[in-house]
C-alpha positions in Angstrom: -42.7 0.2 42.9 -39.8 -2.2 43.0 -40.2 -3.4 39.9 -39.4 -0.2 38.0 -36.2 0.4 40.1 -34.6 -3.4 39.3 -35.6 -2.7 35.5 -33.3 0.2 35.4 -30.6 -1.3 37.6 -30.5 -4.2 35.2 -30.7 -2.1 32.2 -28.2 -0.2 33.4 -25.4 -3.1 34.4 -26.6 -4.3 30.3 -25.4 -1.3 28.7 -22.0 -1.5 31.5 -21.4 -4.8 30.2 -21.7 -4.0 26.6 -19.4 -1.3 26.9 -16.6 -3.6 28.4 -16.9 -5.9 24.9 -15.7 -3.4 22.9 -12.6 -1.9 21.6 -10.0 -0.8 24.6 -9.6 2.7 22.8 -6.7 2.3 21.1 -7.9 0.4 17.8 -6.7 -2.9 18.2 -9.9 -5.0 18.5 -11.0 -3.3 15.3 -9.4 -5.7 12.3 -7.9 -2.5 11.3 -4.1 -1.4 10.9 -3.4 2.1 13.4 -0.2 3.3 11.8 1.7 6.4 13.4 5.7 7.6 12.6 8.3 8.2 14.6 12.3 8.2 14.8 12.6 9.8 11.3 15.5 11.5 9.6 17.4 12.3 6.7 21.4 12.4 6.5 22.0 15.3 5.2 23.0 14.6 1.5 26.3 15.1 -0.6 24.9 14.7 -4.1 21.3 14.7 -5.7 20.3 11.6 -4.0 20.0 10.5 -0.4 18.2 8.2 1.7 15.3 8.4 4.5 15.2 6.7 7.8 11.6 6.1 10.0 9.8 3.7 12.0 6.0 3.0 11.2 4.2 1.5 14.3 1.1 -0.1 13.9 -0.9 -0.5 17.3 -4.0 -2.5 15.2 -5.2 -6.1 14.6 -4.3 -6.3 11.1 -1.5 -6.0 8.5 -0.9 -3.1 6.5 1.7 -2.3 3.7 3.8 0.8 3.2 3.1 1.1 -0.8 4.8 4.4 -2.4 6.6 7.7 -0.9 6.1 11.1 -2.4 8.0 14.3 -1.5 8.2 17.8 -3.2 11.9 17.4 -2.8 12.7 14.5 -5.0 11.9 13.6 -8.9 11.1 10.3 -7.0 11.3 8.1 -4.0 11.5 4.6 -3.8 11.2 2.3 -0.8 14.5 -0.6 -0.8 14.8 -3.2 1.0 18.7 -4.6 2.1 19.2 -8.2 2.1 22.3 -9.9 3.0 23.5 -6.2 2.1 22.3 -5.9 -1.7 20.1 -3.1 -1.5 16.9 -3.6 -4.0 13.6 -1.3 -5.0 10.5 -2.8 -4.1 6.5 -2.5 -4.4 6.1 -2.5 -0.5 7.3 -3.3 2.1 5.1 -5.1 5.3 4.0 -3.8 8.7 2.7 -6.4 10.6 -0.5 -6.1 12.7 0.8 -5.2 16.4 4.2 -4.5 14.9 6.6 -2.2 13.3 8.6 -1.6 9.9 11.8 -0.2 10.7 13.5 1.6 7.7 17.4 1.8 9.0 20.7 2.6 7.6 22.0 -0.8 6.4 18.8 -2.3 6.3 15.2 -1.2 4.7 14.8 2.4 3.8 13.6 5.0 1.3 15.5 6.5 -1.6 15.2 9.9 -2.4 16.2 10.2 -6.2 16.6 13.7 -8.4 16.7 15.7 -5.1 15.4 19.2 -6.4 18.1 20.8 -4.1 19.8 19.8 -1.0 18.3 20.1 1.6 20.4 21.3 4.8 20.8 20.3 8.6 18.3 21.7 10.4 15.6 21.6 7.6 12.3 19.6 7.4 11.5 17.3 4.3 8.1 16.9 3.9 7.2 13.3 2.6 3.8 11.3 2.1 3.4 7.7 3.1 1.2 5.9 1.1 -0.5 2.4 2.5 -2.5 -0.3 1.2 -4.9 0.0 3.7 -4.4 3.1 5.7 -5.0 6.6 4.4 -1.7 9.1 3.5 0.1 9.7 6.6 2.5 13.6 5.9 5.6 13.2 7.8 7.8 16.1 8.2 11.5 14.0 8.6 14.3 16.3 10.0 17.7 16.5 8.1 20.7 15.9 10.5 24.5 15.6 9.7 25.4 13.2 7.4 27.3 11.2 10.4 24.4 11.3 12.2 23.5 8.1 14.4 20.5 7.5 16.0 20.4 6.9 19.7 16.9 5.2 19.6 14.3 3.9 17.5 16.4 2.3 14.8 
């Protein structure tokens, strides 16, 4: 009769301990990138361009690459990079494994060209990140006055 009951006590502390090897629920022991967004916005524009501010967090154990934007709003946008102040386009931009990309007026951020209208404060601007790795991540990015300065996240 004893035998039975250790059996199921040690199969039971096996499958315990299996669980407690695996991933800690928020994707990091995966190898895979966990992107989410967060502090965007959108100056409000004067002409038919304007630019696009965000941060993309990625809580996983690998790299990813922010590749393309796409938006209704614009005829394009393009992701720059700023250094030592000359703004340039470029094919991506990185987001390190257990790190963030930080787009931020003066430094990297997106360029919305051929702006079909402008779009107010107070509107949303629907945009779509596009990643190496990652699926499409839809970000809806707030416009805000065109003195607007953030008080976190960038």
């Amino acid at each position: 009769m004893r035998c039975p009951a250790v059996a199921a006590v040690v199969v039971a502390g096996a499958l315990a301990l299996t669980g407690c090897g695996g991933s800690d629920g928020s994707g990091s022991g995966d190898g895979k990138a966990h992107l989410s967004v967060d502090s965007a916005y959108m100056p409000q524009p004067v002409s038919d361009m304007a630019a696009g501010f965000l941060t993309i967090t990625n809580d996983g154990g690998a790299a990813d690459r922010l590749t393309s934007v796409s938006s209704k709003a614009a005829g394009q946008v393009t992701v720059h990079e700023t250094v030592d102040g000359a703004m340039q386009e470029v094919e991506a931009l990185e987001i390190p494994a257990h790190g963030a990309l930080v787009l931020e007026s003066g430094g990297n951020h997106l360029m919305f060209e051929q702006l079909k209208r402008q779009p107010k404060q107070g509107e949303n601007v629907s945009v779509e990140l596009h990643f190496d790795r990652s699926d499409p991540v839809t970000v809806e990015i707030p416009v805000k006055p065109a003195t607007f300065t953030p008080k976190t996240g960038h």
